[in-house]
C-alpha positions in Angstrom: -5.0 -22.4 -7.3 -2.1 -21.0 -5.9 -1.5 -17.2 -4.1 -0.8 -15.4 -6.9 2.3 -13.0 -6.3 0.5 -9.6 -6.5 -3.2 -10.0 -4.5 -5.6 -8.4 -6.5 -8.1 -5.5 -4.0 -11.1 -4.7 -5.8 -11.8 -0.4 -4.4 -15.5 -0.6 -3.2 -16.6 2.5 -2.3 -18.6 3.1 1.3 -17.5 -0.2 2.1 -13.8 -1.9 4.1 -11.6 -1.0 0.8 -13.4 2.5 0.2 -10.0 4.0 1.0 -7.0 2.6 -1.2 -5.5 3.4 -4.7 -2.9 4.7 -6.3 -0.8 8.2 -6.1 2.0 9.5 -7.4 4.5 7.6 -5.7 2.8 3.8 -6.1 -0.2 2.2 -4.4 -1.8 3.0 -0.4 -4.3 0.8 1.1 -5.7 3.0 4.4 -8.3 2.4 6.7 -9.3 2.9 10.9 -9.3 -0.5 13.1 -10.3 -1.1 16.4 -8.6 -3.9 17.9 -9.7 -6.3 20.4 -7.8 -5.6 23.7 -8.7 -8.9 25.1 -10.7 -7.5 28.0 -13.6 -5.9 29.3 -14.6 -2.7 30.9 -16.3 -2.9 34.5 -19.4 -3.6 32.5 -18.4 -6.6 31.6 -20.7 -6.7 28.7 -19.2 -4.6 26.4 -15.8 -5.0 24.4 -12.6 -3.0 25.1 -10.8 -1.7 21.4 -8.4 0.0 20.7 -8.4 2.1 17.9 -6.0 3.2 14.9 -5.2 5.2 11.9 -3.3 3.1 9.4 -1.8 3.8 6.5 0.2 1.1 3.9 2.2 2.2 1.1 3.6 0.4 -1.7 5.7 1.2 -4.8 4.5 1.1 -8.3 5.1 -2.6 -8.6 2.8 -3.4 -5.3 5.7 -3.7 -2.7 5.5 -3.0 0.7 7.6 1.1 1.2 5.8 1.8 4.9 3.1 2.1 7.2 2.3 4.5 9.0 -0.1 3.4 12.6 -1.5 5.8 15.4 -3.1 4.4 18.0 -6.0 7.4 18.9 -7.1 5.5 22.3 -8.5 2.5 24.1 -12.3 2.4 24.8 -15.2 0.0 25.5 -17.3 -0.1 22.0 -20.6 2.0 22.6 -20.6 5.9 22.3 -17.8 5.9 24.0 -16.2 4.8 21.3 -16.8 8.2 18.9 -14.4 10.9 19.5 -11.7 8.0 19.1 -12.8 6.8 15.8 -13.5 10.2 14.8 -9.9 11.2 15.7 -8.4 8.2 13.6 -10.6 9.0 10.6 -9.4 12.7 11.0 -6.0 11.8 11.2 -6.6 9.2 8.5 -7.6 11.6 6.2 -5.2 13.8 7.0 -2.7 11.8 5.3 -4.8 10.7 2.6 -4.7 14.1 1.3 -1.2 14.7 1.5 -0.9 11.8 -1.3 -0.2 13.7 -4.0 -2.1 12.7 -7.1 -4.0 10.2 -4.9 -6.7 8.5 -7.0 -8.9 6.0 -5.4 -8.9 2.3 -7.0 -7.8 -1.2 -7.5 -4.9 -1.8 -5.9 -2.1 -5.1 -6.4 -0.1 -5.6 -3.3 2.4 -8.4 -2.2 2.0 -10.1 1.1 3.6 -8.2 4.0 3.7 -8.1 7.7 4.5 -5.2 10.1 4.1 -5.0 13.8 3.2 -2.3 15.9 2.7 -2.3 19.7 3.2 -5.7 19.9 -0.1 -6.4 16.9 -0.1 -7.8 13.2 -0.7 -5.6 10.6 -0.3 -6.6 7.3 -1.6 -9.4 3.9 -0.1 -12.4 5.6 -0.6 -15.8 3.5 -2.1 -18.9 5.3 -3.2 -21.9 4.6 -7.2 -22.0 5.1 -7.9 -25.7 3.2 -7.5 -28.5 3.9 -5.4 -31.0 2.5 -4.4 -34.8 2.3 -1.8 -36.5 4.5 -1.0 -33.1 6.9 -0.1 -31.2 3.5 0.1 -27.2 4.4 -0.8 -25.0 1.5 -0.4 -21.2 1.2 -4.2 -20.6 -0.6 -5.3 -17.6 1.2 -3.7 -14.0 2.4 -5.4 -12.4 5.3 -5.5 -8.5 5.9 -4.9 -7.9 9.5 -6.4 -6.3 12.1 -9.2 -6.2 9.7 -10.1 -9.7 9.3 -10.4 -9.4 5.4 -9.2 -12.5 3.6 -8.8 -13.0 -0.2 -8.7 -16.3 -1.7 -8.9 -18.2 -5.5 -10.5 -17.0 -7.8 -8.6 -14.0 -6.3 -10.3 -11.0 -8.3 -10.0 -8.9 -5.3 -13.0 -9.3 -3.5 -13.0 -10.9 -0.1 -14.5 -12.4 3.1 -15.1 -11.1 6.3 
């Protein structure tokens, strides 16, 4: 089955799509993100993030308008960690309630891809199958930094 042009995002509350929908202007998908940085504190045993507010919005017709990112710190995961995921989610909901008429939801989005300190943020499509004689086929669309991906029968649930 083919990507379909709009990817369905089923809204399931208290879990990784608790915060998109629809306001008056179109669609938002928002959410915090810690990033791997790639490193390690002088611990060693614990992983350095980077964390961020994001917010996506989309016109009426599920097209990528703007995102907004703020990065609220670097840190090594452990309670370190919780006054910069609390400030993201503060900031984060900041902006969710300025969305007039926002409404919590569904959402169809097309695939896009924007870039922010040098990282992916976006529904990129790949190719996750595989397929006879070397053939590459678009059959899944991957929400990054969050590692969600959405795939056939693509009634927006996904995999983590």
């Amino acid at each position: 089955m083919s990507v379909p042009e709009l990817i369905p995002i089923r809204w399931e509350p208290h879990h990784r799509t608790s915060t998109i929908g629809r306001w008056d202007r179109g669609q938002f998908f928002a959410h915090v993100s810690g990033v791997f940085e790639g490193r390690a504190d002088c611990d060693a045993s614990r992983v350095v993030r980077r964390w961020y507010a994001i917010l996506h919005e989309f016109d009426k017709a599920g097209r990528h308008v703007d995102s907004t990112i703020e990065a609220t710190g670097t840190v090594p995961d452990g309670p370190e960690k919780a006054p910069v995921v609390a400030a993201a989610q503060h900031l984060l909901d900041e902006w969710l309630d300025a969305l007039a008429g926002r409404e919590f939801g569904d959402i169809k989005i097309a695939p896009f891809a924007e870039h922010f300190e040098g990282r992916l943020f976006g529904l990129v499509l790949e190719c996750h199958g595989e397929y006879a004689d070397g053939e590459v086929c678009q059959d899944w669309a991957e929400f990054y930094p969050n590692r969600l991906g959405f795939s056939a029968p693509w009634d927006g649930s996904y995999d983590t």
